[in-house]
BAFI-3210 file (N, C-alpha, C; in Angstrom, 3 decimals, decimal comma, padded with zeros to 6 digits):
// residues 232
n [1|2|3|4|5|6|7|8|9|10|11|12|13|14|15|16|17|18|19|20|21|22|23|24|25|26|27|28|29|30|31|32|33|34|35|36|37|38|39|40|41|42|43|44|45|46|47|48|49|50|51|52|53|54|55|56|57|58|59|60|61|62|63|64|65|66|67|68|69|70|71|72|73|74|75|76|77|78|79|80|81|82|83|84|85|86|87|88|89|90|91|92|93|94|95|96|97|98|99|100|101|102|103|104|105|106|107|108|109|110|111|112|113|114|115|116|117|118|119|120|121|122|123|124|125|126|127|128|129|130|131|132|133|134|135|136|137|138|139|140|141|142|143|144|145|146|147|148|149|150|151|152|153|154|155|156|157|158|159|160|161|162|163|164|165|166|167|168|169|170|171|172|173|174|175|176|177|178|179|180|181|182|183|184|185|186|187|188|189|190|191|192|193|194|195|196|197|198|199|200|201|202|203|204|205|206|207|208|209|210|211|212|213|214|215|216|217|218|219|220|221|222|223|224|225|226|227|228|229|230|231|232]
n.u [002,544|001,749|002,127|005,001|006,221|005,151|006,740|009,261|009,309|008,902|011,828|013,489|012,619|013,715|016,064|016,279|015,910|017,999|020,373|022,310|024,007|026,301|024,927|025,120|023,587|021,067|023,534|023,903|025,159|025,869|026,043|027,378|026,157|025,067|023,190|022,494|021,975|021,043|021,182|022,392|021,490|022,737|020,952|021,880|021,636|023,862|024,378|022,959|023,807|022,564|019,874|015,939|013,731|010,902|009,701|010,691|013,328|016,138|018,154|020,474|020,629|019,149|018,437|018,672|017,257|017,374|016,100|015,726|014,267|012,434|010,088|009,690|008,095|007,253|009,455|011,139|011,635|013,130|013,318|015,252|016,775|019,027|019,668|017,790|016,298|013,206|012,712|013,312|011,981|012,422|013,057|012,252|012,568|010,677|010,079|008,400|008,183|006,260|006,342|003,611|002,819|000,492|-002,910|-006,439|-006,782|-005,067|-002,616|000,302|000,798|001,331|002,344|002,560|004,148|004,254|006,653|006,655|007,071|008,594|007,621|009,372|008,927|010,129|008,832|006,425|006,345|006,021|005,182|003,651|003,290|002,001|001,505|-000,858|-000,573|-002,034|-001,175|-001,591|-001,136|-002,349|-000,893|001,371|003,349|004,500|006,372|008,709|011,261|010,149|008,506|006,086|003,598|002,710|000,430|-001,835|-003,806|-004,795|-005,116|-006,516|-005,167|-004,055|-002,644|-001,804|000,105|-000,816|000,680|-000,315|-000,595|-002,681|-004,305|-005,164|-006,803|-006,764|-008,757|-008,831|-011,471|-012,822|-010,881|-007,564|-007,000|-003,435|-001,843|001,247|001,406|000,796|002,477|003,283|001,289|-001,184|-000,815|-002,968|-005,932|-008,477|-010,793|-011,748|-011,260|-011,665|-011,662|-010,412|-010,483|-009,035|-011,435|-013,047|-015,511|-016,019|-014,713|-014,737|-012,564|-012,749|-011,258|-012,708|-012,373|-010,824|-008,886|-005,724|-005,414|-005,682|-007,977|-010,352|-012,868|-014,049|-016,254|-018,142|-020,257|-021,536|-023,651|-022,054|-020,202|-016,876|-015,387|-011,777|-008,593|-005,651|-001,995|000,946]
n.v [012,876|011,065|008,681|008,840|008,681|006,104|004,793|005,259|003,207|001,098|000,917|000,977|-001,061|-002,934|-002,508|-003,752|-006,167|-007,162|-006,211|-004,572|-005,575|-005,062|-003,822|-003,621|-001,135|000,268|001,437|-000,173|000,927|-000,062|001,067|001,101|-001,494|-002,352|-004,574|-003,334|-000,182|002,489|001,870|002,407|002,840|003,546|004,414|004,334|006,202|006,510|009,212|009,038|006,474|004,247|001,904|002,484|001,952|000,289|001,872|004,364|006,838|007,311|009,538|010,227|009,942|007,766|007,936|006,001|005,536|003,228|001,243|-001,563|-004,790|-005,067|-006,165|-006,142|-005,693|-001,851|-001,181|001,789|003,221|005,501|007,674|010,082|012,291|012,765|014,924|013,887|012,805|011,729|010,884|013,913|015,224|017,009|015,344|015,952|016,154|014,148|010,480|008,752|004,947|003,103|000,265|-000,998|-003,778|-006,223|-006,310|-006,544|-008,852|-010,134|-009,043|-007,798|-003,652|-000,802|002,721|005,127|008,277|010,990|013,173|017,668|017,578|018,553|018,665|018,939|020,069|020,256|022,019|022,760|023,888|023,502|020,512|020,690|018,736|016,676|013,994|011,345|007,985|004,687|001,111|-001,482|-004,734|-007,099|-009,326|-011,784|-011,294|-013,936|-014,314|-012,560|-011,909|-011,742|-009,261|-008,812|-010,132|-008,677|-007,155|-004,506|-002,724|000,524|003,685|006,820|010,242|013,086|016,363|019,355|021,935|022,433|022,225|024,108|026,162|026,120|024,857|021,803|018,889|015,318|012,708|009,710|007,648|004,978|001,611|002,119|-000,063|-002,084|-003,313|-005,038|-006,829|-005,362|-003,647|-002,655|-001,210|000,608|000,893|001,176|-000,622|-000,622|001,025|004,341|007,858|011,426|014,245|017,677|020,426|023,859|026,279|025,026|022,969|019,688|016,572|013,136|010,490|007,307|004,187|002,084|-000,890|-002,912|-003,813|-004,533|-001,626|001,934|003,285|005,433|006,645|010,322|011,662|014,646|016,946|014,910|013,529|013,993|012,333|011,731|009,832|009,015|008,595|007,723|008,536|006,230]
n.w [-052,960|-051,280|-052,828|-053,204|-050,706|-049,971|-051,700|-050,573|-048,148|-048,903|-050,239|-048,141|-046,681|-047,790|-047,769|-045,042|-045,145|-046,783|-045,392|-044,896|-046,674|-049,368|-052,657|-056,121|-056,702|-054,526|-052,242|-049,558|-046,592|-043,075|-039,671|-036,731|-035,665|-032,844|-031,060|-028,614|-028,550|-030,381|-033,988|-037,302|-040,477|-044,013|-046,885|-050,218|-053,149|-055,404|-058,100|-061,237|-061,336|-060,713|-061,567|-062,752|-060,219|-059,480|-061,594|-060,723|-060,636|-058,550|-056,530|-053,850|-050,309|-047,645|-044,693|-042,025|-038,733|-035,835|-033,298|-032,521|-034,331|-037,338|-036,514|-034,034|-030,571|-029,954|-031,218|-032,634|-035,823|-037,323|-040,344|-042,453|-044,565|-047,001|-049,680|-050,810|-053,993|-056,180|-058,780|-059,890|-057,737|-054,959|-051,535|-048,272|-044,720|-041,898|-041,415|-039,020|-037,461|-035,766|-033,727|-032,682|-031,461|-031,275|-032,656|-031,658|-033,513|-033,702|-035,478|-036,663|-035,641|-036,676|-035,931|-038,023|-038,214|-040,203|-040,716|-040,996|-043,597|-047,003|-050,210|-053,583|-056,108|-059,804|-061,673|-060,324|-058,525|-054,517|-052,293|-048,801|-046,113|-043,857|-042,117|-039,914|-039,500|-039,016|-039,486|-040,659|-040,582|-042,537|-044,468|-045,578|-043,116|-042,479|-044,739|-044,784|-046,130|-048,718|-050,194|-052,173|-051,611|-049,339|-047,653|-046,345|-044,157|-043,965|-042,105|-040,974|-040,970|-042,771|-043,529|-045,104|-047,165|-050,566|-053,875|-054,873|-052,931|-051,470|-048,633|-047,044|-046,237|-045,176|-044,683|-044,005|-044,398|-045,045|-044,470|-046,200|-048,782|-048,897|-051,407|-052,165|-054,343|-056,478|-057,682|-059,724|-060,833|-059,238|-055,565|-053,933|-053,225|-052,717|-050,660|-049,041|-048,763|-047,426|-048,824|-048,066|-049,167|-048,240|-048,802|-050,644|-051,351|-049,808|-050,991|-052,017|-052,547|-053,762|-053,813|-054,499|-056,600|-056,521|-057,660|-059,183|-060,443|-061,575|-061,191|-060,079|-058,494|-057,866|-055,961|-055,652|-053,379|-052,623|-054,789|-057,180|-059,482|-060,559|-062,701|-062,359|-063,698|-062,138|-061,321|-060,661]
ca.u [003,112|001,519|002,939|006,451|006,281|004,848|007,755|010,332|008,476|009,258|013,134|013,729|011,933|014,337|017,008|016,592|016,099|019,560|021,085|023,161|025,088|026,892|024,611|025,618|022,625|021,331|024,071|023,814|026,007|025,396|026,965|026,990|025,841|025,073|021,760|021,988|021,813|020,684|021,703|022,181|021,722|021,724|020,561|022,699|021,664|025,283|023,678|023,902|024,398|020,967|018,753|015,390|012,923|009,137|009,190|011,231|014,623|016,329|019,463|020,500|020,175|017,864|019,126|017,443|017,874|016,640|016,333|014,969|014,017|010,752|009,153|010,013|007,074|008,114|010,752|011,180|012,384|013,003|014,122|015,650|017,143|020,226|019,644|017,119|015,356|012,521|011,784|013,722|011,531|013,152|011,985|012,605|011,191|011,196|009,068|008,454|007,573|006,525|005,489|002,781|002,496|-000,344|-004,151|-007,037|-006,736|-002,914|-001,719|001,319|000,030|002,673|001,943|003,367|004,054|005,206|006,579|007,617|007,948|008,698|008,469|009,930|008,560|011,264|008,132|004,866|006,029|006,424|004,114|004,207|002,746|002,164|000,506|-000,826|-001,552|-001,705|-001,099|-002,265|-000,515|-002,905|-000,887|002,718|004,104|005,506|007,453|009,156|011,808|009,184|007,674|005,187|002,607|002,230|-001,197|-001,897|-004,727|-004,386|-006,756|-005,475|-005,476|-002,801|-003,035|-000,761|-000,360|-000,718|001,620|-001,117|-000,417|-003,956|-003,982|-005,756|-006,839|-007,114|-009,125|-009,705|-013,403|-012,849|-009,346|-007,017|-006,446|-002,782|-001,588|001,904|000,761|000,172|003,679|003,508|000,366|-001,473|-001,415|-004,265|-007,174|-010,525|-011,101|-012,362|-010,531|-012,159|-010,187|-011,199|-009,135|-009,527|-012,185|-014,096|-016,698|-015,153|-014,729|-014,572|-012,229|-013,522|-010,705|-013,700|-012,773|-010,061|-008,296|-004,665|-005,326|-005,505|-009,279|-010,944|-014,004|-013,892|-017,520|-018,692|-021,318|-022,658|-023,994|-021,271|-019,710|-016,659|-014,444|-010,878|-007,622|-004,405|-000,919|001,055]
ca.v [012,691|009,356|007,725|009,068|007,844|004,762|003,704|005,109|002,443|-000,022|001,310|001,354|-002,816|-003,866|-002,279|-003,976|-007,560|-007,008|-006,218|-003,816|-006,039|-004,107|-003,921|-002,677|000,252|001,749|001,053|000,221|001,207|-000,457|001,608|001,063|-002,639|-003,089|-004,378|-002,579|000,825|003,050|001,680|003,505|002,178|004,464|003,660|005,499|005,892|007,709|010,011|008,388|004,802|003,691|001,945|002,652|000,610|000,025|002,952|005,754|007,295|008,081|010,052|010,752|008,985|007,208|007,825|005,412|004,965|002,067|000,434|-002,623|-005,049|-004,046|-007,178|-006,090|-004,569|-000,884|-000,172|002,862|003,341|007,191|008,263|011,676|012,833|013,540|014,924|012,681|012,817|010,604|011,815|015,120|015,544|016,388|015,021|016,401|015,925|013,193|009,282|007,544|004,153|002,481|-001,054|-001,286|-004,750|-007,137|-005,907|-008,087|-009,691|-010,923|-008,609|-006,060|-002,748|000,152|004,136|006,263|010,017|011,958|015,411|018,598|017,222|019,253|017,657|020,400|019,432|021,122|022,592|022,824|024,190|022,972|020,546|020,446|017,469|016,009|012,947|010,297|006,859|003,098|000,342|-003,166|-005,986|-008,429|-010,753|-011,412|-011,336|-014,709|-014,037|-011,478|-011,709|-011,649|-007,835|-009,337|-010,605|-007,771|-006,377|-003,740|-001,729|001,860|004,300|007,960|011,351|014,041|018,022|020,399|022,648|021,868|022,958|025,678|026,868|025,807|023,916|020,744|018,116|014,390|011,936|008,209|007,195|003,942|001,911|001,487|-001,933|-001,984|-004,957|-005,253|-007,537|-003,744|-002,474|-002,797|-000,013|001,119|-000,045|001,139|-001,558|-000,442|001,945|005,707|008,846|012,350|015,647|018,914|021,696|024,972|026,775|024,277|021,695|018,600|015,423|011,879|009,512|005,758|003,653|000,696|-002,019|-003,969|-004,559|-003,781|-000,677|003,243|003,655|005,761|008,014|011,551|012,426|015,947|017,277|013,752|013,100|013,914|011,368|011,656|008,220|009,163|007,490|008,638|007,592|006,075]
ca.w [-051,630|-050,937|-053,777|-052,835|-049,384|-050,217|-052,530|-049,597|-047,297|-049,754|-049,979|-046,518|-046,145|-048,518|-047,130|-044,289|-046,106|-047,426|-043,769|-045,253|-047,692|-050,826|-053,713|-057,183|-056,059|-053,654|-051,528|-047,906|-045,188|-042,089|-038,797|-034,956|-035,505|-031,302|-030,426|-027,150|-028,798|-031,353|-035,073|-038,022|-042,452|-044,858|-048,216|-050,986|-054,644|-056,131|-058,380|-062,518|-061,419|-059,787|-062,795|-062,311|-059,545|-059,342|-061,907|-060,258|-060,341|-057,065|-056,030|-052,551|-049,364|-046,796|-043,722|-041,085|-037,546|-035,328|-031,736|-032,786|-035,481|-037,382|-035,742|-032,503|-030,353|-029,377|-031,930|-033,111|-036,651|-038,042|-041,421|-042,594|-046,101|-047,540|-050,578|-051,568|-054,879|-056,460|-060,151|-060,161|-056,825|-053,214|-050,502|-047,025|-043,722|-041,299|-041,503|-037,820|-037,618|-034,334|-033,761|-031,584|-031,499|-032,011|-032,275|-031,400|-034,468|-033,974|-036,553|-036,036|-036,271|-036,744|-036,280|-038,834|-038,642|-041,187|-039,952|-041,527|-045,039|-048,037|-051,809|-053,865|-057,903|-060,889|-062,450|-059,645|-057,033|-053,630|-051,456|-047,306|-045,930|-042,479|-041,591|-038,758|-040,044|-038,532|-040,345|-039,937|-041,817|-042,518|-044,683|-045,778|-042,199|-042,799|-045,843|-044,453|-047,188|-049,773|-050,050|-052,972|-050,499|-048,310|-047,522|-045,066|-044,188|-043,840|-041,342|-040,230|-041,406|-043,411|-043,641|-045,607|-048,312|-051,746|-054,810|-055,473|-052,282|-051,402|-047,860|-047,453|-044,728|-045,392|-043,691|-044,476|-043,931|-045,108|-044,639|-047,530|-048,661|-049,975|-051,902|-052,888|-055,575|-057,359|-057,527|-061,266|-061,421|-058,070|-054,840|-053,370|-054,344|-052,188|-049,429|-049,465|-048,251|-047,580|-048,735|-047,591|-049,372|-048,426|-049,856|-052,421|-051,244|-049,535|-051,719|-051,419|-053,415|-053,492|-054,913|-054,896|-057,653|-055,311|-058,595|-059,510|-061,584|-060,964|-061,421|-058,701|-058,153|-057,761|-055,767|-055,244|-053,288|-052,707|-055,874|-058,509|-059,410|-061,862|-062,854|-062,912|-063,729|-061,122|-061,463|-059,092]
c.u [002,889|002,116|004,419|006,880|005,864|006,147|009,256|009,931|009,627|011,321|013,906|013,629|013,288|015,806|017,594|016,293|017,065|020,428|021,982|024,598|025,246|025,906|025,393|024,941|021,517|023,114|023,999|025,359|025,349|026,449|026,245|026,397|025,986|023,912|021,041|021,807|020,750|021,389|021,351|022,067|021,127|021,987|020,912|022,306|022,527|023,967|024,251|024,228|023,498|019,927|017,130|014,546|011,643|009,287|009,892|012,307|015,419|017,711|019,289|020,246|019,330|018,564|018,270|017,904|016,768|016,965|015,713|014,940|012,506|009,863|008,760|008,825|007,645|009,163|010,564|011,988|012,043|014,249|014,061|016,271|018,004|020,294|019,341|016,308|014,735|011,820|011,890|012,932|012,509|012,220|012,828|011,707|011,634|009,970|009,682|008,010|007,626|005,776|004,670|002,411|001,160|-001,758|-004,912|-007,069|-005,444|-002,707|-001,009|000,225|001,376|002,089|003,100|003,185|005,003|004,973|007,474|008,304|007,592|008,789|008,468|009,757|009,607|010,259|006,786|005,013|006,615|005,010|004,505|003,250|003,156|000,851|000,311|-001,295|-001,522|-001,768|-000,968|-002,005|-001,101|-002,159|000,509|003,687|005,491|006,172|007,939|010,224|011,287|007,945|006,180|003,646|002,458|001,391|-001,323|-003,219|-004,114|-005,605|-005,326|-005,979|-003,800|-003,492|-001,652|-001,219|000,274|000,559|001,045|-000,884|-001,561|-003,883|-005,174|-006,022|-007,651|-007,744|-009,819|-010,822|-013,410|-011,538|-009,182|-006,516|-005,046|-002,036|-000,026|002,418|000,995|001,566|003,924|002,329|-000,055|-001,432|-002,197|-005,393|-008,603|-009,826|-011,441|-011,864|-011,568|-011,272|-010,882|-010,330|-009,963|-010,233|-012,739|-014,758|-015,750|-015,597|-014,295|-013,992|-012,284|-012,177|-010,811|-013,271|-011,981|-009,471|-007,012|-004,695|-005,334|-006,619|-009,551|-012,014|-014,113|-015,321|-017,243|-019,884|-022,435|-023,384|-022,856|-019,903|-018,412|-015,147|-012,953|-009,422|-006,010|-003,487|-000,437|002,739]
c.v [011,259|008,466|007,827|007,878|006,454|004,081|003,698|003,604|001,028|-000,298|000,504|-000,236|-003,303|-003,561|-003,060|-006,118|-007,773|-007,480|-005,893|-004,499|-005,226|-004,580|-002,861|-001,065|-000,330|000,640|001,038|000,249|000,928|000,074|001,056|-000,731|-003,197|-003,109|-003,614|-001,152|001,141|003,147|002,379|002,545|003,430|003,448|005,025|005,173|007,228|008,007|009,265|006,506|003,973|003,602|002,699|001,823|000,845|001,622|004,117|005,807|007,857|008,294|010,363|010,041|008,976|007,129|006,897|005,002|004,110|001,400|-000,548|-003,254|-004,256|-004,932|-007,142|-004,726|-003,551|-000,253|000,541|003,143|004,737|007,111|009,373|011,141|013,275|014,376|014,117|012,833|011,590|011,266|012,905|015,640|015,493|016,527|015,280|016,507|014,538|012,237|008,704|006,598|003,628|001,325|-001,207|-002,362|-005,169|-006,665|-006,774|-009,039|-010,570|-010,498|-007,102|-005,171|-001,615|001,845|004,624|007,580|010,778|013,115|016,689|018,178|018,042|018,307|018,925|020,351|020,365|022,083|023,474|023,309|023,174|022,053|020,423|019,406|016,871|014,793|011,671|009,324|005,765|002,215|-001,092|-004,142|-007,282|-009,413|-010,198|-011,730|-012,375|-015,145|-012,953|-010,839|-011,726|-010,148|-008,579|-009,584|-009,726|-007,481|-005,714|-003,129|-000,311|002,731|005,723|009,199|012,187|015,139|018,322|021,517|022,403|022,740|023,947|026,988|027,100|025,131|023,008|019,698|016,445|013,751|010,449|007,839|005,567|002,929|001,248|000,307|-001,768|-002,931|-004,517|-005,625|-006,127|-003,176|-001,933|-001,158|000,600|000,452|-000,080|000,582|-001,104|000,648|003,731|007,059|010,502|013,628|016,837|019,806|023,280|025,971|026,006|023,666|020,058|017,532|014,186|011,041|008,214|004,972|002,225|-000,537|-003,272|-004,608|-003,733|-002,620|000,529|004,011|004,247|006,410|009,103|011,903|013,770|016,419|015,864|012,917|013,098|013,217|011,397|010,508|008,988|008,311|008,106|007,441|007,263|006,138]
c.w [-051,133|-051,825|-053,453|-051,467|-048,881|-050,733|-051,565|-048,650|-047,683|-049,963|-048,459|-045,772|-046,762|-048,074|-045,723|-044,297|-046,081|-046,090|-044,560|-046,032|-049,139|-051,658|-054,864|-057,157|-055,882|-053,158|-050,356|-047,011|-043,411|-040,845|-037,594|-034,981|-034,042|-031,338|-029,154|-027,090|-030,458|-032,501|-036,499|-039,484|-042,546|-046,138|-049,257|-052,345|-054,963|-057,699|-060,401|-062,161|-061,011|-061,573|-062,105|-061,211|-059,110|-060,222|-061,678|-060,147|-059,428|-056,914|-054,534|-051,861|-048,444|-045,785|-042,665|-039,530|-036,730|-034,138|-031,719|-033,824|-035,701|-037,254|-034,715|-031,833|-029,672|-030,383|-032,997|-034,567|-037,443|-039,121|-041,638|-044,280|-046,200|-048,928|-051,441|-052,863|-055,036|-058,030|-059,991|-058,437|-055,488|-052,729|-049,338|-045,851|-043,085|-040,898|-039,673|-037,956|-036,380|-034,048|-032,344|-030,696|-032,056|-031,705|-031,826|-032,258|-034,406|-034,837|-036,038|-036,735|-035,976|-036,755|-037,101|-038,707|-039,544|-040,911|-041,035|-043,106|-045,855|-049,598|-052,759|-055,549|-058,933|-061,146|-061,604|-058,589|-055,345|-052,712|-049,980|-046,980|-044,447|-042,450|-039,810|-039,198|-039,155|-039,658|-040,089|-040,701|-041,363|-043,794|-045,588|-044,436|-042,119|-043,439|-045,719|-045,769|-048,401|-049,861|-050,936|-052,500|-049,618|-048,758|-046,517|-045,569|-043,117|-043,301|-040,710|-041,264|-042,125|-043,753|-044,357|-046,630|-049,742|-052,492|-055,168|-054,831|-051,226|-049,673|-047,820|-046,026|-045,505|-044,449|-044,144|-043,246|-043,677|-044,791|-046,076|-047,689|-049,668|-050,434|-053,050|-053,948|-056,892|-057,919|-059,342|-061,751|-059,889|-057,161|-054,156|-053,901|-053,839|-051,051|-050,211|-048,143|-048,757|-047,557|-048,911|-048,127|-049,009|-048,829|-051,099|-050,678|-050,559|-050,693|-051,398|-052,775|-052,864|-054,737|-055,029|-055,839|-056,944|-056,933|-058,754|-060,709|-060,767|-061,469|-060,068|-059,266|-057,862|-057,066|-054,886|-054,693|-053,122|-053,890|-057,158|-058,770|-060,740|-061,463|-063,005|-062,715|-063,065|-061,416|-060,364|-059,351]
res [x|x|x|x|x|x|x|x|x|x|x|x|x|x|x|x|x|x|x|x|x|x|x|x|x|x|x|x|x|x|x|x|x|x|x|x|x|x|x|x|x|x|x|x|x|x|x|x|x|x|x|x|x|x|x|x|x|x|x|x|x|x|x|x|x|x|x|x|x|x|x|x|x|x|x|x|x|x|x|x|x|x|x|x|x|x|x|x|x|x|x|x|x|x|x|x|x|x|x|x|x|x|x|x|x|x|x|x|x|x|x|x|x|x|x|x|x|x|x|x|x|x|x|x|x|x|x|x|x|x|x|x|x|x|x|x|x|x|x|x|x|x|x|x|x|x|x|x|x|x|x|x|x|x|x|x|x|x|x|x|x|x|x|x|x|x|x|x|x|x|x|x|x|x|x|x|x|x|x|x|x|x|x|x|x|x|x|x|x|x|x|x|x|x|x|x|x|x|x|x|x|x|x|x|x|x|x|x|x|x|x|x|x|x|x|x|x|x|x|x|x|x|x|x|x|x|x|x|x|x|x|x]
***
């Protein structure tokens, strides 16, 4: 789910890089083009004609609507799903993004909520997934047309229920440092997230090395400590 919604993120930036000029894929469609209202892009991958990007195969569209740029403090940007896949996966449900403006640090900070989402796997089942995050872009800002250089830190919480059927409650302890730099393997480089599933023991993943890889920590019970390697 985080990896999904991470790479929409990424979709959705570049989409708006573009400013809805024709690519060979996705394709954008840019509607309502008035700054004094509520504007619409979607982002279309025709189903068979979309190579792959950062890794993943996507059909279906990104619907996005917007009262603002995504510089602009206050504006509201919500995406929905048309029959979106990502790796045989649908995804359904609806991403807010809201610019808060500038913290004490002078860096935008943006709330995200993800509501009512469904990712629907060929083989595993189904997961549901809600979250509340912020997100604090410490660096990149001024290469806006350059994703590469983004860095954000990540602080907030997510609950749902797993593909087991299991439900679950996230909560970052630490924040996530995420470095665009990564897109090639993980992009989470440091921070530590606590996940409570239903019935076990809570656990704490530490994804400590602050290096582009997909090494983390698995601890149990405080002491048990097991190394493992997650895709992204």
């Amino acid at each position: 789910a985080e990896s999904i919604f991470n790479d929409i993120e990424l979709v959705i930036k570049e989409g708006f890089i573009n400013n809805g000029q024709a690519k060979s894929c996705p394709n954008y469609n840019l509607m309502n083009a008035d700054t004094s209202d509520v504007d619409t892009l979607i982002i279309d991958f025709p189903e068979g004609q979309c190579q792959p990007i950062y890794g993943k195969i996507r059909t279906g569209k990104i619907i996005v609507t917007y009262n603002g740029k995504y510089h602009d403090s206050l504006s509201i940007i919500t995406s929905t799903f048309d029959n979106y896949y990502i790796n045989n996966n649908l995804i359904q449900g609806e991403r807010i993004v809201t610019n808060q403006g500038r913290n004490s640090h002078g860096n935008l900070c943006f709330k995200i909520d993800i509501n009512n989402v469904s990712i629907t796997t060929p083989l595993n089942g189904t997961i549901n997934w809600e979250s509340e995050r912020i997100r604090e872009w410490i660096n990149g800002e001024d290469t806006y047309y350059d994703i590469s250089d983004d860095k954000y830190q990540i602080t907030g919480n997510s609950n749902g229920n797993s593909a087991n059927g299991n439900d679950f409650y996230i909560e970052i302890i630490t924040p996530l440092n995420i470095d665009s730099e990564c897109l090639s393997s993980c992009v989470i480089k440091s921070g530590t997230a606590k996940i409570s599933p239903l019935g076990y023991n809570d656990r704490i993943i530490n994804y400590g090395d602050s290096l582009c890889d997909c090494n983390v920590n698995l601890i149990i019970d405080d002491n048990n400590n097991y190394p493992l390697v997650i895709g992204y």
